[in-house]
C-alpha positions in Angstrom: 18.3 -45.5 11.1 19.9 -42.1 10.2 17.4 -40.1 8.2 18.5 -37.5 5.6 17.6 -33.8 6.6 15.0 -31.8 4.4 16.3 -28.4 3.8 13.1 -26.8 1.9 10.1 -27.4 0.4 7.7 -25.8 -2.2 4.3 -25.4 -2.8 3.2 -26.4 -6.0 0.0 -24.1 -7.6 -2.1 -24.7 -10.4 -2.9 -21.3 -11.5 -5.5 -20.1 -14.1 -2.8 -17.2 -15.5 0.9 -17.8 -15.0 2.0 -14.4 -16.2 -0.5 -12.8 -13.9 0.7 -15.1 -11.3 4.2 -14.9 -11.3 3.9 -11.2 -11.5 1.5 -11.0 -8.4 4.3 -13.0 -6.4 7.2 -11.2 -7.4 5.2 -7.7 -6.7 3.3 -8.5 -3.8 5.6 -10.9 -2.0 9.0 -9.7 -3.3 9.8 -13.2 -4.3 12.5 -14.0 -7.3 10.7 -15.5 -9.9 11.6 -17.2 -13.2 9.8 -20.4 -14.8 10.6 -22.8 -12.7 9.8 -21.0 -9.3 8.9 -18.0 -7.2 10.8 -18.1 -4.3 12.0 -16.1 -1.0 14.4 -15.9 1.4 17.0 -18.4 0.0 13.8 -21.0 -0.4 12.1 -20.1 2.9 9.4 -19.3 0.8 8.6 -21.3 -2.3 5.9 -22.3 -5.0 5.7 -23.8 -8.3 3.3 -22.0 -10.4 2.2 -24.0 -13.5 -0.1 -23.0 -15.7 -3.4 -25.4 -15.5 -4.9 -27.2 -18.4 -8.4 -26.0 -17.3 -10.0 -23.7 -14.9 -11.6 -26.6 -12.9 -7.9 -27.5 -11.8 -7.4 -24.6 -10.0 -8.5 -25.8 -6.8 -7.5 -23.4 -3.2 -8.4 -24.7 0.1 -11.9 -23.9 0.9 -11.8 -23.7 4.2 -7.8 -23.4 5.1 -4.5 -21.9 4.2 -2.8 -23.5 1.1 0.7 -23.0 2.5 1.5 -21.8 5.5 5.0 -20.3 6.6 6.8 -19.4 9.8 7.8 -16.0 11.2 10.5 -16.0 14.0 9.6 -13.4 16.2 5.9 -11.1 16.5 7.8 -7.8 15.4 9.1 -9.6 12.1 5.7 -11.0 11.3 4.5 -7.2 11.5 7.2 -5.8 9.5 6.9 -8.7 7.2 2.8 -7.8 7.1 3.1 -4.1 6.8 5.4 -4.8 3.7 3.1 -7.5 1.9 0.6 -4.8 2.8 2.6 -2.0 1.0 3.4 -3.9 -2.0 -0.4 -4.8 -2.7 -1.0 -8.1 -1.2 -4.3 -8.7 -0.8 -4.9 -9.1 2.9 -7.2 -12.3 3.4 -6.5 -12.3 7.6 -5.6 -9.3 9.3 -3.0 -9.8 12.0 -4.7 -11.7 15.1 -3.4 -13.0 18.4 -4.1 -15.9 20.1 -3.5 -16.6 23.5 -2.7 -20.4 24.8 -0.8 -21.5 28.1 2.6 -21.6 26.5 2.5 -17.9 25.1 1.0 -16.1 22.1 0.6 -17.2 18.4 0.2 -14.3 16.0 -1.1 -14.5 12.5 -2.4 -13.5 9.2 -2.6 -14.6 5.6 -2.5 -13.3 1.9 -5.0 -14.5 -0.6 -3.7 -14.9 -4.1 -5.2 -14.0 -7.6 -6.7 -17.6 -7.5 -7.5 -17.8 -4.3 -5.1 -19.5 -2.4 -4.5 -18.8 0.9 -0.6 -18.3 2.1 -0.7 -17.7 5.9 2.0 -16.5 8.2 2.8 -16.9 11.9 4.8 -16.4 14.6 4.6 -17.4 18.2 6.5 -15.9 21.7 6.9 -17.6 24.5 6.0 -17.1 28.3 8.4 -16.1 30.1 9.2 -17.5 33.7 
């Protein structure tokens, strides 16, 4: 069976104040945003904000990221940190590195006005 290919996806985010929201993601993650989306990087990057009907539906992961997003190579996930860092993203994870038998995963994440948690990572190889 031939299967269609997915070409992005977005996160969709209750949030308890859409102004506030769409402003903190178009000043602290330079994403383009309007009322439908905020997005980044030609939909690399992408959430639906909606306004909630009640503060109880504003739910983040407790205990994990709420979106996660992949950073080709270690020195764009640290120019990519430094500028999230710059435009007043509020730094959840600093950058850490993790060592496994392929190579090295690098990460950190970005906490939202709400709460939820975007993270960002990027991992390099061994070489032979």
């Amino acid at each position: 069976m031939v299967k269609a290919r997915i070409e992005n996806s977005l996160t969709v985010l209750l949030v308890s104040d859409l102004a506030r929201s769409q402003a903190y993601y178009s000043e602290a993650f330079g994403c383009d945003v309007n009322d439908f989306w905020a997005i980044r990087d030609d939909f690399a990057l992408g959430f639906k904000l909606i306004q909630a009907e009640s503060i109880e539906d504003v739910r983040p992961n407790r205990n994990h990221w709420n979106t996660y997003a992949y950073v080709r190579t270690h020195g764009e996930l640290d120019t990519l940190f430094e500028e999230l860092k710059s435009n007043g993203a509020n730094i959840a994870a600093e950058p850490v590195e993790i060592e496994f038998d392929w190579g090295v995963w690098k990460e950190f994440s970005v906490k939202d006005p709400d709460g939820y948690v975007i993270g960002f990572g990027s991992g390099n190889k061994n070489s032979d």
